[in-house]
N, C-alpha and C positions, 0 to 999 in steps of 0.2 A: 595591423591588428592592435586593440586597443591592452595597455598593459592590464588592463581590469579581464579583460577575455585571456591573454596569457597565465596571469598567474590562476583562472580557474584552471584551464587546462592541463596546467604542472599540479595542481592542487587534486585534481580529478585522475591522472596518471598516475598519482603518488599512492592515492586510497583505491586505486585500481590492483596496483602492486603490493597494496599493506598486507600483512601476516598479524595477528588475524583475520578473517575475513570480514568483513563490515557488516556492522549491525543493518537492520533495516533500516532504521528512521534514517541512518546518512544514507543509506542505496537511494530511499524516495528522495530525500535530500538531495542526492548529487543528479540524479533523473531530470526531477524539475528542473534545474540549472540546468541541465545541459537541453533541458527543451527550448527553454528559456535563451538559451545562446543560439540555437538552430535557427529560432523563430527571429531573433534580432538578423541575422546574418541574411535570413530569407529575404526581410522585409528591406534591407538595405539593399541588394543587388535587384530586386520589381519595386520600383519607385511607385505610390499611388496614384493612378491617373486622374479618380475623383476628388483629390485634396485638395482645397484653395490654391489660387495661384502664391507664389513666394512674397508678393508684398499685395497684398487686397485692397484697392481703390475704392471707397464706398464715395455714398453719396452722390455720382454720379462726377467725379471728380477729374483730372485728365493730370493733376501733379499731388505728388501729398500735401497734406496741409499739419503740421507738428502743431498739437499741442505740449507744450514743456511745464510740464509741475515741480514747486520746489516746494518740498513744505518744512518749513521750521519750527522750531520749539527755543524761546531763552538761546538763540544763536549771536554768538558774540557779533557786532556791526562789522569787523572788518573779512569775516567769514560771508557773511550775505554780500557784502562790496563785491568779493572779487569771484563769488559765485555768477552775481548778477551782472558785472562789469563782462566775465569772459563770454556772458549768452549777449551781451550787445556788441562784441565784435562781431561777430555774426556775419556772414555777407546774404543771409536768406531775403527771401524777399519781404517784404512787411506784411503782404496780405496771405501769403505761406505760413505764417507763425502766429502763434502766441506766447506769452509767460505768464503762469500763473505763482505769484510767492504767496504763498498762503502760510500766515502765524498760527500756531495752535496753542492753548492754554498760557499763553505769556502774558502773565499777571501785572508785571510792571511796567505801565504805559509807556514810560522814557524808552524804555530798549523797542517796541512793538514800532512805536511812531516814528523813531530812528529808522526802521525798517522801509515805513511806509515813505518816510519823505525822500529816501533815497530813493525807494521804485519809481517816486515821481519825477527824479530827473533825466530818466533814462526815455528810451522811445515808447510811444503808444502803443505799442505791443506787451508792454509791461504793465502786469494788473496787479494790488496788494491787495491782501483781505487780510482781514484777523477774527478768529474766531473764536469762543470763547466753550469751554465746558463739551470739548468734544471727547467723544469716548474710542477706542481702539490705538489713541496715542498716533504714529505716524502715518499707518493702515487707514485710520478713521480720517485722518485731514485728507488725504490722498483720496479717500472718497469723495468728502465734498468736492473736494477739488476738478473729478468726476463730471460733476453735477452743473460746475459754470462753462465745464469744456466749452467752444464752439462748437454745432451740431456739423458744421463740416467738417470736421479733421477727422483726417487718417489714419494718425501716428499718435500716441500720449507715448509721451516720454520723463522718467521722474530722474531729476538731480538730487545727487546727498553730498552735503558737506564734507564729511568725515570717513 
């Protein structure tokens, strides 16, 4: 049982027991919760049978295919290095993956290009972009990011530095 379902329980016990008797707002208060606990406990022991399978193959696909998003901002070069360096140990296959490093609003060409010419030493699964004047901050690159996915992949997955 989950500690968040015990200490309702003891909480729920406790204002079962209290002197004076409880107002209404906690009565509906404690109600909903405890339907609210019924309804979780239901829904975990009858698993869904109409739900997606646990990992959803699109595209017509027979293995996943990772897209990997990293999107940075003004990231110091030895931060992107060893981001970028630990997705090229990798033992994936090449035509299973991709990497997208996508720069967001980094103004000062020297640190962006730094970026760029490191992605180009790495394997052809590694793509840079740099973009300028996007809105949403990390959110918004990670959109675009979206946007050059490969249409066959399975999987987007986002790296953070920090």
């Amino acid at each position: 049982m989950a500690s968040s379902t015990s200490v309702f329980l003891v909480a729920l016990l406790l204002c079962l027991l209290a002197r004076p008797p409880l107002t209404p707002v906690v009565r509906v208060s404690l109600a909903v919760q405890a339907g609210a606990l019924v309804a979780r406990v239901l829904s975990a022991a009858r698993p869904d049978a109409t739900g997606p399978p646990p990992y959803p193959i699109s595209s017509g696909a027979t293995r996943p295919i990772f897209s990997v998003h990293i999107a940075i901002n003004n990231e110091p070069p030895e931060v992107v290095a060893a981001k970028t360096a630990a997705l090229a140990r990798q033992t994936w296959s090449p035509q299973d993956h991709e990497i997208i490093v996508i720069d967001n609003n980094t103004a000062d060409p020297a640190l962006w290009q730094l970026a760029d010419r490191l992605i180009a030493t790495l394997r052809p699964q590694f793509r840079f972009v740099h973009v300028m004047h996007v809105r949403g901050a990390k959110a918004g690159t990670l959109n675009i990011a979206l946007t050059m996915t490969r249409p066959d992949a399975t999987h987007v997955v986002t790296v953070d530095g920090y």
